[in-house]
C-alpha positions in Angstrom: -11.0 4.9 -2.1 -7.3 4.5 -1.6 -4.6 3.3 -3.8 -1.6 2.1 -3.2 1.9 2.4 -4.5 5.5 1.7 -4.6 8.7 2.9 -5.0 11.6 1.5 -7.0 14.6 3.5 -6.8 18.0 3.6 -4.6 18.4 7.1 -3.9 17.1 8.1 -0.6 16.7 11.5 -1.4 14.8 10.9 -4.6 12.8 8.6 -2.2 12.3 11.1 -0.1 11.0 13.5 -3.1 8.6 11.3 -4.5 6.7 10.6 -0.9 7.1 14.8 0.2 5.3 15.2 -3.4 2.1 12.6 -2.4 1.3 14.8 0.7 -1.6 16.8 -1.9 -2.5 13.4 -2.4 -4.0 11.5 0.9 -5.6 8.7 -1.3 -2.7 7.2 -1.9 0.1 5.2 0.0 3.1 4.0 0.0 3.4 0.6 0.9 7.4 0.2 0.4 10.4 1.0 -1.3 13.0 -1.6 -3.5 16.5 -0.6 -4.2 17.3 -3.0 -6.5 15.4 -5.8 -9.1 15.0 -8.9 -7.3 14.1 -6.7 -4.0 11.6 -5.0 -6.4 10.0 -7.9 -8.1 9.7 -9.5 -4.4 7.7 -6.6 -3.3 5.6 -6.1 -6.3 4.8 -9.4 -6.3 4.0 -9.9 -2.5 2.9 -6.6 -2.1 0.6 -6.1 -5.1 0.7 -2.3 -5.5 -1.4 -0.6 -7.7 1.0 2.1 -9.0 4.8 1.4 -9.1 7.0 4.3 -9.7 10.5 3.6 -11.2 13.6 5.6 -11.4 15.8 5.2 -14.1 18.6 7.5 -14.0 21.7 7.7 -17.0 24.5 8.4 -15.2 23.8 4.7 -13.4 23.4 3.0 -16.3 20.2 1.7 -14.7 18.0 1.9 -17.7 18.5 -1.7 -18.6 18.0 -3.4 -15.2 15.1 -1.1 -14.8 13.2 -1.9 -17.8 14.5 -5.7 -17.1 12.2 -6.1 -13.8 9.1 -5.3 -16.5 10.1 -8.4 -18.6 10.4 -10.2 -15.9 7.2 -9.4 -13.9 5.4 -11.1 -17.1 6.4 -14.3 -16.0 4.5 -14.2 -13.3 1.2 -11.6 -14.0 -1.1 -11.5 -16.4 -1.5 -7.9 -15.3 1.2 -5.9 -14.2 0.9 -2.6 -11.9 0.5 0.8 -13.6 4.2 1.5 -14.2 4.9 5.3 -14.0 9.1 5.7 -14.8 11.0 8.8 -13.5 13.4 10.4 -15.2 15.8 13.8 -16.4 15.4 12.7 -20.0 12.4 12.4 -22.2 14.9 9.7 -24.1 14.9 6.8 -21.8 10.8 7.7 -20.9 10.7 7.0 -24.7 12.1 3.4 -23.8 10.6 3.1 -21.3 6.9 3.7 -23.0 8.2 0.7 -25.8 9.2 -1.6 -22.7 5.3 -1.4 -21.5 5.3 1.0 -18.7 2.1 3.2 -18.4 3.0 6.9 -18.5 6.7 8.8 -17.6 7.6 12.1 -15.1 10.5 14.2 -16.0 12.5 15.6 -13.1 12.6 17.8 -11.1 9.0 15.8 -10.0 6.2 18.6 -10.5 2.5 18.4 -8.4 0.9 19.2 -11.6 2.4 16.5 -13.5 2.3 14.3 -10.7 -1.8 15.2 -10.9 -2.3 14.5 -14.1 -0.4 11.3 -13.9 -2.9 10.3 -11.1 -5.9 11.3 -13.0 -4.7 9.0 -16.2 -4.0 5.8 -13.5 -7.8 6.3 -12.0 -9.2 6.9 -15.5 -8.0 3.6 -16.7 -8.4 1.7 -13.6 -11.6 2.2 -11.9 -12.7 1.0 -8.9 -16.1 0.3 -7.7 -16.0 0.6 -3.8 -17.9 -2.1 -1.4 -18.0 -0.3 1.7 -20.0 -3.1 3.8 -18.9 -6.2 5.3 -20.9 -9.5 6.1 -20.8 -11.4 9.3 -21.9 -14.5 9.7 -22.4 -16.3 12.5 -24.6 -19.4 12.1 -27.9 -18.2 10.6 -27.3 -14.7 11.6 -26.2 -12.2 9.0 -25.1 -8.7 10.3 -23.9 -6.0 7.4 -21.3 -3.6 8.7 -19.7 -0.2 7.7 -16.1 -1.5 6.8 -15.7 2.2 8.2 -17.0 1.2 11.5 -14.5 -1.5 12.3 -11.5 -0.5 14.4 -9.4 -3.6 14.4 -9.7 -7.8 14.4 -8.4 -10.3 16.8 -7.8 -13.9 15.9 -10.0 -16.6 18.2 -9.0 -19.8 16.9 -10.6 -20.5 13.8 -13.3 -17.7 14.7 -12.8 -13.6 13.9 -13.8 -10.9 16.7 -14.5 -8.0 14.8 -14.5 -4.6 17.3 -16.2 -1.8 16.2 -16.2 1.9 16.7 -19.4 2.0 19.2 -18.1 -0.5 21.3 -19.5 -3.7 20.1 -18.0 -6.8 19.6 -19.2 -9.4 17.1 -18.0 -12.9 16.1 -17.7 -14.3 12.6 -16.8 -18.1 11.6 -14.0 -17.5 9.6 -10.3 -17.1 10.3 -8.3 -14.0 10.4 -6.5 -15.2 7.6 -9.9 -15.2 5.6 -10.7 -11.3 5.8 -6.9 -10.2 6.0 -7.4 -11.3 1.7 -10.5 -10.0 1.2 -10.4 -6.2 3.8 -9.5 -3.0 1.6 -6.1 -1.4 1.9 -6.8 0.6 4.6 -6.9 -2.6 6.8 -3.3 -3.9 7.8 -2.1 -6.7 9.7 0.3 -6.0 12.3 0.1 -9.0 14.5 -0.5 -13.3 13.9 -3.8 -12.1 15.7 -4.7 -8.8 14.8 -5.7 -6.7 11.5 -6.4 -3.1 12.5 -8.1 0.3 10.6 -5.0 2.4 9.6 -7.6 5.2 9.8 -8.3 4.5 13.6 -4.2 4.6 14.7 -4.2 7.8 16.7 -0.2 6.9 18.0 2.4 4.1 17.0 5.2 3.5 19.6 8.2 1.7 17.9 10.3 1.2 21.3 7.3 -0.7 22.9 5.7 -2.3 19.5 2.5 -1.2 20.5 -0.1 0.4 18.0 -3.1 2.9 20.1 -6.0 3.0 17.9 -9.2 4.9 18.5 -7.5 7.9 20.5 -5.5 5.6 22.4 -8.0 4.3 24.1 -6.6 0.7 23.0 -3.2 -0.6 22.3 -2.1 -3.5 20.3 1.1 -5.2 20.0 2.6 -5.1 16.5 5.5 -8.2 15.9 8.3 -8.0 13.7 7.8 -10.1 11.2 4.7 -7.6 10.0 7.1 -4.6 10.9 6.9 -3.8 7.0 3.6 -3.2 7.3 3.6 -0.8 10.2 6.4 1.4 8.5 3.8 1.3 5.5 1.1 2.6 7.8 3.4 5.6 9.2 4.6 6.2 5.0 0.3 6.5 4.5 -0.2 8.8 7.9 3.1 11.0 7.9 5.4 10.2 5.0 8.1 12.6 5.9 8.9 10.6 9.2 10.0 7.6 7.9 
């Protein structure tokens, strides 16, 4: 299973910190970073991350707008992220635990605490995996490996699903249908294409083009999903973005 997660702070090396200390930790991806509130409640809200880890540093006086993008987030979910703050004193994680966030890191960010942290998060919020896939095509019902797909292409109002053998089957629902429903290790890079992050063997920024399956194929990735691509390179290499 694979969680996702994101970063609120605007300190690039802090940034930087956080995704060099998730490298243990190849369940879990980034899938952005917000340098300040309304950028931050944007992304939790379109992104819908699972874990969001906060910075809230003294010196900045950023302990009020921090805690601020909590409050606010309750206007518009029921249930918010697991909120994990990051801080040099234990007195604003105190603050922060009375705001509503889940659990607090001092710095200097330790792997063991970091661990535990992660352990606490899955304890409270477990996940029962559905690793197979229905595809439907009239009265034919075919049950797939989610594992086994490589990528999607958009036909109209139709899906062609290509797998990892080399087969290609056909389901009556849009692309927009299954890019809802896929896990998070699906992404979609493209108006016609969704593609296995765990397949992407090479991603070529210069030409847009995404090789999956040992770059035996390429697929053009667009701009307006290029946030999604740099979320796939955070989950494959963080320290190259």
């Amino acid at each position: 299973m694979q969680y996702s997660y994101l970063i609120i702070d605007n300190d690039e090396e802090n940034v930087k910190e956080i995704l060099s200390s998730f490298e243990g930790f190849p369940e879990y991806y980034c899938v952005g970073v917000a340098k300040d509130k309304d950028d931050a409640i944007n992304k939790v809200l379109e992104l819908e991350p699972q874990i969001v880890f906060m910075e809230i540093a003294p010196k900045k006086r950023s302990s009020d707008l921090s805690l601020s993008i909590i409050s606010e987030l309750y206007q518009f979910l029921d249930i918010l992220p697991y909120f994990v703050v990051l801080t040099a004193t234990p007195k604003f994680a105190f603050d922060a635990i009375k705001a509503g966030v889940s659990d607090y890191l001092l710095k200097p960010l330790s792997k063991f605490e970091l661990r535990k942290t992660l352990l606490k998060f899955q304890k409270t919020n477990p996940v029962v995996a559905n690793n197979t896939i229905c595809i439907r095509s009239y009265g034919d019902y075919q049950f797939i490996s989610l594992h086994d797909i490589v990528y999607l292409k958009a036909d109209n109002n139709t899906t062609d699903f290509y797998l990892q053998n080399g087969r290609k089957l056909t389901a009556y629902k849009t692309l927009k249908h299954y890019e809802a429903n896929l896990p998070l290790f699906f992404f979609r890079i493209h108006n016609s294409y969704i593609v296995n992050s765990n397949y992407i063997s090479r991603i070529n920024s210069g030409k847009s083009l995404c090789y999956l399956n040992h770059s035996d194929v390429s697929i053009s990735f667009s701009k307006t999903f290029k946030e999604n691509v740099d979320a796939i390179i955070r989950k494959i290499a963080p320290d190259y973005l």
